[in-house]
Structure formats: C-alpha cells, structure tokens
N, C-alpha and C positions, 0 to 999 in steps of 0.2 A: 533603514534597519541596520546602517554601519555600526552602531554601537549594542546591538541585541547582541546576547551570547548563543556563540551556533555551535553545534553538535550535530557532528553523524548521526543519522538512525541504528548504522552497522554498532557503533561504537554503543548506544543505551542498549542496542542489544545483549551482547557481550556483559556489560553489567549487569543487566536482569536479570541475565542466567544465574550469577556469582550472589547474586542476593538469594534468588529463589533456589538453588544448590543447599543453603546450609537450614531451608526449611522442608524439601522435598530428598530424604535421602534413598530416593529410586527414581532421581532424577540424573539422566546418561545423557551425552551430548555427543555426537557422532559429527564428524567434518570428513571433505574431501581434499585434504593436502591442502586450504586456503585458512588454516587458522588464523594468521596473523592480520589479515586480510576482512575476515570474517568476524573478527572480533571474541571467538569462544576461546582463543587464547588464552583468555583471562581468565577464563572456566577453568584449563587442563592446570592451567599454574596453579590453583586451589585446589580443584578436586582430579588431581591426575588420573587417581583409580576409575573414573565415570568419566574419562573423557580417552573416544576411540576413534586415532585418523585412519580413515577407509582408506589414503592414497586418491591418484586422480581415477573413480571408479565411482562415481555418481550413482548409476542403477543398482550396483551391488550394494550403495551403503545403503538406498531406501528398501533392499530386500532385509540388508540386517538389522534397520532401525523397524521393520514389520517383525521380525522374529521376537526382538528386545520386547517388545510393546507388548505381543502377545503372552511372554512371560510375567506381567505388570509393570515391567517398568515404563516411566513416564520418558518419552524419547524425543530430544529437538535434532535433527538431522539438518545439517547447514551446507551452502555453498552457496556459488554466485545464483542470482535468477535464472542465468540461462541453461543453466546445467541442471539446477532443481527440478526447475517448473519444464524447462524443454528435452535435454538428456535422457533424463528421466521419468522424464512422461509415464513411459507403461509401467512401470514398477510404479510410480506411484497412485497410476489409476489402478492397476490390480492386485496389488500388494497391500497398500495401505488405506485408499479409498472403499476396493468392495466387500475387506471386512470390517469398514469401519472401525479401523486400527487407532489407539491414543498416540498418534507421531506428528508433529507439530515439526512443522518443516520451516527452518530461518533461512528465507534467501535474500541475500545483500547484493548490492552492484545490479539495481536494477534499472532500468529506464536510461535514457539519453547522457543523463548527469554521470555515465562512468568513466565520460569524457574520451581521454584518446589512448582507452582500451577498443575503440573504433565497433563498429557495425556488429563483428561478429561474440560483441559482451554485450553489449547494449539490450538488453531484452525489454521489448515492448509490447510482447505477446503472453505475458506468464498471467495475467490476470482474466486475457480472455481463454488459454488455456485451462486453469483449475478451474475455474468459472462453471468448465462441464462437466466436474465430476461429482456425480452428487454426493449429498453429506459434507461437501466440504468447504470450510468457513475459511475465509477469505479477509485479512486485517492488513489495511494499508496505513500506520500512523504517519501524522503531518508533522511530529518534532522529539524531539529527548523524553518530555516526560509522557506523550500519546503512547510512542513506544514501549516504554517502561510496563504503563499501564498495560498495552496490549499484550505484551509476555505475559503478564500476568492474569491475563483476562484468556489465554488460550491454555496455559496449566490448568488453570478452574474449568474448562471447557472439556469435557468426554466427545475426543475424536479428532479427525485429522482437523490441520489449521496450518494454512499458510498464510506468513508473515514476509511481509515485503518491505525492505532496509534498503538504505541508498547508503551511496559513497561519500556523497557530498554531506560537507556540514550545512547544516539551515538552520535557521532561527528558532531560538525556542519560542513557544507560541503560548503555551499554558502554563497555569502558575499551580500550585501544588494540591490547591480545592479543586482541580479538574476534574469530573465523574464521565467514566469510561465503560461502554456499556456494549457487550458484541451484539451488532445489529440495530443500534439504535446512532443517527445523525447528530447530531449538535448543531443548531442556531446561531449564529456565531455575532447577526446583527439582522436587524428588521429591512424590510422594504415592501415597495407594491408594485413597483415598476416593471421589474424581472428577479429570477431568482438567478444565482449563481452556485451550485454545487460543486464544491474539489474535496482534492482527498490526497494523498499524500504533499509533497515538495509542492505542489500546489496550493495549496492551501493560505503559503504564506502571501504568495503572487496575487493571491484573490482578495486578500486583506486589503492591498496595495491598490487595487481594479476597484473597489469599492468606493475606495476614497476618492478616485479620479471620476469617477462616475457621479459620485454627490457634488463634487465641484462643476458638475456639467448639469447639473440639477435634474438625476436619474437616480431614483431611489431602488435600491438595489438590497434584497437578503441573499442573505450568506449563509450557507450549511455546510457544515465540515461533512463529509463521510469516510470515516476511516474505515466502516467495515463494507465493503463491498458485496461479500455473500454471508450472511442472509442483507439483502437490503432491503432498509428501514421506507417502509411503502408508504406511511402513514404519513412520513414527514414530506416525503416528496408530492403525494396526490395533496396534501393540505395548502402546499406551496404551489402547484399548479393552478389550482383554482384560485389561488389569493393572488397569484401577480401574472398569469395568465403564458406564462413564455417562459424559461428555462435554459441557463447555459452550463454543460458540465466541462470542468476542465481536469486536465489528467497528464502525467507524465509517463503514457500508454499511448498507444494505439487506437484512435477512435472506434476502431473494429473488438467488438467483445470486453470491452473495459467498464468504466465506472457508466459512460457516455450512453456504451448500449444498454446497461442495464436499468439504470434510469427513465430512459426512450422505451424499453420495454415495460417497465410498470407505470409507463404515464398513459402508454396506450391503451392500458384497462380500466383505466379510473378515473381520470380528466384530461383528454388529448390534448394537448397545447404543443407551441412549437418548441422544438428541444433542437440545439444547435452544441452541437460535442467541439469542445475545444483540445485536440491534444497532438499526438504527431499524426501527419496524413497517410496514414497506409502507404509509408515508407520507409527504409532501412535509415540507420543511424552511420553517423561517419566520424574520424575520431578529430579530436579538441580538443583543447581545454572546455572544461565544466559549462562554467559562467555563459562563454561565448557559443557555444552548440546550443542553448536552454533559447537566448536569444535570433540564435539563426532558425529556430524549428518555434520560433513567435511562443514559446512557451516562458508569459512571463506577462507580468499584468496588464501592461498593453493589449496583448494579443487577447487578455480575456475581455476588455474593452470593447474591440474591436465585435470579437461574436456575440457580446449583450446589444449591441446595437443591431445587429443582427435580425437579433432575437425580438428584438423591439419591433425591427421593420417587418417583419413576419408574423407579428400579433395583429396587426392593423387589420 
C-alpha cells in the first residue's frame, strides 16, 4: 500500500465538520485546548462565532456541550479518546447519555497508533467504556472518506454519538460510491473458511491478512464494521453459520471492544469460535506509530496468525 493515499481520520474529521458547518447553521463545535491537534481548527477558522475552546477542562466542556444541545443546537464536542471517553466519563454518562442529549463527541488520538505520546494517551478502553451507556452509538471508520461519511451519518442521527479518529495517516480504502449506513457492516470479500471482522485502522491490515491467507489456500470473508454500537447482528450470525469460526481484530482492548461485542451476539444465534485479535489487556508504551502497531502484532500477520486459530478451533 506504499503508494495508496493516507490520511488521518483526525484530519477528514476536521473537514466534515467545515463542510457540514455551511449547511447546518446550529452547528457549534466545542474543543479542550487540542484544536490544532484535533483537527476543528479548521472549523474555528471559518466559523469562529460557533467554535468555543473549553481550555484543558474536559468534564466541564461535556456539561456545556449538554446545555448547547439542549437549547437545539447541534454540538460536536472534541478532544483526545482519553479524555473524552475516560476524563469525562460521568459528564458524559449523565449529562449527555441519560437525557439523551444531540452531542456527538469527536475523539481523536485514539488506540496504540498515538505513538510516543506513550501509555498514558493511548486509550484502548474508550469503546468498551461508551459501549455502556445506553443510547449511545458508537462509529469507528477505517479511512478519509468512511469518516467523512460517518460525520455525517451522526449529524443525521438524533442523539449522542461517539466518533473515534486516530492520529496516524492510513490508507484510503473506499472510493466515493461507498454507502455508509449506522449499524449496518459491509462485505468487503467472500469466503467459507473463517470470517474476519475489523473496524477501524484495522481494517486496512485485514485487506492485507486476506490476501496472505488465499495464498495459503484459506478462504477467508472480510466485514468491515465501522459501527460498533448498534451492531449489525444480522451480518455477523449470517457469517457465523456460513464459515463456522470468526476472527475480530481491533485497535482496542480485547476486553469490551468490537471483539466482545461480536462474541456477545454470536452467543445468541450461532455459537462458533470467536478469537479477538487486538491489544492483550495491556497498557500501551510510547514509539513511533508504525513500530508499536507491530510490537502489539497489530497488523496483518498477527490477524493470520488468529484465523488459523480460529481454524484449529472449528475442527
């Protein structure tokens, strides 16, 4: 993929906002002192009057992005993952989740990939944190235009919605016919052998796991899942029963991520073996990018490695 065009997720975020700003004008965009960072920068330089920096004050911005919301206007409140999803936690479970508040929360700098901002940026728990709050939808996209699409798939969406942006640039994956649908998986190629499920920065890695697995004469389907909560039941029990085993990969936490929730709805509709590929219910340590993705085997090998797994565990 050396010659694919990569792009941030932080960075189409940012953009989407700056598109959707000149069609939504009750659209406010709140930050914690990381605009430049976060990408809404791009926002405040257009619409300065609808862009308000909280300072480093996370909890208090998701009390003011609950206030905004509740007067109609439409609120994306941003900062890194770990401040969003973890800082802020109860503000955003009781502030914005139990009146199911319109606040649509962008957090960037998520997962392993924010390199050597070291262990304590790294959040790898933010997906199984919102995961428990109910009502609230959960969009992890895999490249520039999934992302695009999912900003805009969560201003259409009445209620909270957490959006999960990385640091790194990655591959754009989808070409501009892409259909982007909250709650619904994408297909991404057939098989019968095992399924493989990813969903952000993974995603591309699985493309790559694919191909290495056909050359070994292991046919392998592929499902993108961007959206994580509500997740698409239908495509996963379909693919349980068709190839009988199941690998999720993820740049989370096998605990509470894409992995468990999959494993959760496999258990009610077709038990097959599910083998979660992602960091081991371990802290992160700082790097470079690249080189951390491959020390924590996140990265098409390592999904390799658990579809055979997964293989030896259907038998």
């Amino acid at each position: 993929m050396a010659d694919v065009k990569k792009i941030a997720t932080r960075d189409s975020y940012g953009a989407a906002l700056v598109e959707l700003g000149a069609k939504y004008d009750n659209l406010v965009v709140l930050d914690a002192d990381l605009a430049a960072a976060t990408k809404t920068g791009t926002f405040k330089k257009v619409y300065p009057d609808r862009f308000i920096d909280c300072g480093i004050a996370e909890s208090n911005m998701m009390g003011i992005a609950a206030g905004l919301a509740s007067t109609g206007k439409l609120v994306f409140a941003s900062s890194f993952a770990m401040f969003a999803a973890g800082r802020a936690f109860e503000q955003v479970r009781n502030s914005i989740g139990y009146p199911h508040l319109n606040v649509k929360i962008g957090a960037t700098h998520a997962g392993i990939s924010v390199g050597e901002d070291g262990a304590s940026h790294q959040c790898c728990e933010d997906i199984g944190l919102m995961r428990t709050i109910p009502g609230m939808v959960i969009l992890n996209p895999a490249d520039d235009t999934e992302a695009k699409l999912a900003v805009k798939a969560a201003v259409e969406h009445d209620g909270p919605v957490y959006l999960r942006f990385g640091r790194l640039a990655v591959p754009v994956i989808f070409g501009d016919d892409y259909k982007f649908e909250i709650g619904k998986g994408v297909e991404l190629g057939e098989g019968t052998d095992v399924t493989i499920i990813a969903t952000g920065l993974m995603v591309g890695a699985a493309i790559t796991a694919r191909e290495l697995l056909k050359n070994e004469g292991i046919s392998a389907r592929l499902i993108n899942m961007p959206t994580i909560k509500p997740i698409d039941k239908e495509i996963i029990c379909k693919a349980a029963n068709e190839t009988g085993c199941i690998v999720t990969t993820e740049e989370h936490n096998i605990i509470g991520g894409l992995g468990s929730a999959v494993a959760e709805t496999v258990t009610g509709c077709c038990p097959v073996p599910v083998v979660r590929h992602g960091v081991e219910d371990v802290f992160g340590r700082s790097g470079p990018a690249l080189q951390l993705l491959d020390l924590y085997g996140l990265n098409a090998e390592g999904i390799v490695a658990k579809a055979k797994q997964a293989l030896e565990l259907k038998k």
